[in-house]
Steps between C-alpha positions, in 0.01 A plus 500: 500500500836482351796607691581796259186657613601512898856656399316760292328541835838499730617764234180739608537472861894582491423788283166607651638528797705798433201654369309535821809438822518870488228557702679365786834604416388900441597625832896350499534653158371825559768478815827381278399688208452825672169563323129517663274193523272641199763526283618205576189371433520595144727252446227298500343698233772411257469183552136516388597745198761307369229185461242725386763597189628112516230293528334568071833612364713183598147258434543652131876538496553148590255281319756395208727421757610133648278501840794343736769681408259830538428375860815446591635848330256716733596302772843603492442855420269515795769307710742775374232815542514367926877445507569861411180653714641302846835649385326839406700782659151747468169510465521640138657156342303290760178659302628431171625102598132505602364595139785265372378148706116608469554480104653179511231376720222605307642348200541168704128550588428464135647285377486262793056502472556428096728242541356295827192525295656266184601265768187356586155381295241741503303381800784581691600866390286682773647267783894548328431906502378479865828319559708736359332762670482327818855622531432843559243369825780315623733808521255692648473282804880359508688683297446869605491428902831293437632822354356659796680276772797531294549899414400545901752237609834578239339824228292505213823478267483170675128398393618567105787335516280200634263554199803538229608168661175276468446646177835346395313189601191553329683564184717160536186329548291685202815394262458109648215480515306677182535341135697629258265710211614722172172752605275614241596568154541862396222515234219314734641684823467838266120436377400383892616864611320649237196263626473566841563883463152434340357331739581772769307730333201478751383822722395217793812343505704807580195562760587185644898612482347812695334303764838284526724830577271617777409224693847360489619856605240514764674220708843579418508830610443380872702194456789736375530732861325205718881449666519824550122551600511184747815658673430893509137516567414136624801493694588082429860459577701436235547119540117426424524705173566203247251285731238741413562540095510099480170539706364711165644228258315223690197749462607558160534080457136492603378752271634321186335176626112693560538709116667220366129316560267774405765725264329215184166509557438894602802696439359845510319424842841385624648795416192694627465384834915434595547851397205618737687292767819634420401903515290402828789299691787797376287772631472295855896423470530898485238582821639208694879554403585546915309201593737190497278247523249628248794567234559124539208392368527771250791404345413164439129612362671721293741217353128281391361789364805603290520197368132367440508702180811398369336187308229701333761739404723262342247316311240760417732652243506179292193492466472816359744441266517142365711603245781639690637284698857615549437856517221487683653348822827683447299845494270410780840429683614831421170622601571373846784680531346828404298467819873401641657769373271793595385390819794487750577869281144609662545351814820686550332787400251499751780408790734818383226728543491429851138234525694193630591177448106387547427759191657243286145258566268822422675490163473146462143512600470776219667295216235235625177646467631649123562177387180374612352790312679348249329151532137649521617684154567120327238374649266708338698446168440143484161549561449712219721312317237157550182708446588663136537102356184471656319794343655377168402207514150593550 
């Protein structure tokens, strides 16, 4: 694998792991900012909506463009978006440097899966997109309890100056490292659009865009209060916090590995029976919320059953649409971030009208069994879809 692939990689774990240390920085930030843990959990939620708006306009915007120089361009202006949010003043600009970095990131998303994937031959595309991706995993379970250890040890202004500062590095190493290119030309880049706006044009694959938004908001909804939930209703001292959330990337490590084996041969069952798990274990998170021990091994279930689906998810969509393969990860990204975007909002939700921080794993048990609603619903498409060739051709 070349080595432009693994700093493509290094650039998705600095950035990814703003996306998800908030979880365990909520409570200091609700403290300094003078606002209440729900609403500081919506920073969180802008996050998520500035990728949902990102993700398909800066895959399209960007396509002409020379693929290094983009990198390194979204780098910086997510370097600058954390620079002014650990100097933000409020929690108004803090929100909007939020909006600001999650743009950037989701057009670094983009355009880092299209170009790792002209990098290698095509035997090796799957493997170079796992890499890529493999970045996010690794700031799940380093990244984000780092950020942890280091908001309850100096602030959370301290955690994104640490990101702004290894994102420096990433973006050093992304202009070493990656060949120089001119992009595509504007005519060609101009009648691709125009193709794979085509190819989305398929009621299953906005199904499976469905399906992406609620099972990825099923487990980030918990993950989003679990600091808050392992200290106020659990009652884990602070200090075991970011041991705990790299317990649910290790669980979220193995999950990867188990759908990464069966997401190929039966993605729809994948889905099927990780989102069953995942509605079943939230719901027992939510009873079991006082009982130390039993949260535990809850947290780390919950980790391998967020995560089991993730591969299906990812590669589900092109297969649906062959045609489309720019937009078609870009919007499933942004699709992700729909589930990202609205979930914390209900989870806060439920918290302000007095249910508790366990109310947050009802809701993520809710989002769960919709979404495998939502996989019975494509199931029976394909099947329908397989028997009419076989009436015509009889």
């Amino acid at each position: 694998m070349p080595l432009a692939v693994y700093v493509l990689g290094l650039g998705i774990f600095t950035q990814g792991t703003s996306e998800f240390m908030l979880s365990g920085l909520l409570p200091g930030m609700a403290a300094d900012l003078g606002v209440s843990i729900p609403d500081a959990g919506l920073l969180i939620s802008a996050f998520a909506l500035g990728m949902v708006v990102g993700a398909p306009l800066l895959a399209v915007a960007t396509l002409r463009l020379p693929r290094r120089a983009t990198l390194v361009g979204l780098q910086v202006v997510f370097v600058a978006a954390h620079v002014v949010g650990a100097l933000a003043p409020g929690y108004g600009l803090l929100f909007a440097t939020r909006v600001i970095g999650a743009l950037a990131y989701a057009g670094f998303w983009a355009v880092a899966v299209a170009t790792a994937v002209t990098l290698v031959p095509a035997s090796a595309k799957s493997r170079a997109v796992a890499m890529v991706a493999g970045g996010l995993t690794l700031a799940t379970i380093v990244g984000v309890p780092a950020g942890t250890v280091l908001s309850q040890h100096a602030s959370w202004r301290a955690a994104f100056w640490a990101v702004a500062a290894a994102t420096v590095v990433s973006a050093v190493c992304t202009l070493l490292a990656l060949p120089a290119d001119r992009g595509a030309k504007g005519v060609e880049g101009a009648r691709s659009v125009r193709a794979e706006l085509r190819g989305m044009a398929r009621p299953a694959l906005w199904l499976s865009y469905a399906i992406t938004a609620f099972t990825f908001g099923a487990v980030i909804v918990t993950f989003s209060y679990l600091a808050s939930l392992l200290t106020g209703v659990t009652g884990i001292r602070d200090a075991a916090v970011p041991v705990l959330l790299a317990l649910f990337g290790a669980g979220g490590l193995l999950g990867l590995v188990i759908g990464g084996r069966t997401a190929h041969a039966a993605p729809l069952a994948t889905l099927g029976w990780g989102l069953a798990a995942l509605a079943v274990i939230s719901a027992l998170l939510a009873v079991a919320a006082h009982t130390a021990v039993v949260v535990v091994a809850l947290v780390f279930a919950l980790g391998v059953a967020g995560y089991v689906t993730n591969p299906a998810l990812q590669s589900r969509v092109f297969t649906l649409a062959p045609a489309a393969p720019t937009l078609v990860g870009a919007t499933n990204t942004a699709a992700f971030n729909v589930g990202n975007t609205l979930a914390p909002l209900l989870g806060g939700l439920a918290i302000d009208a007095g249910l508790g921080y366990a109310s947050v794993a009802w809701v993520g048990a809710a989002l769960a069994a919709v979404g495998l609603l939502g996989v019975v619903w494509a199931a029976r498409l394909e099947r329908t879809r397989s028997f009419v060739p076989v009436l015509q051709n009889s």
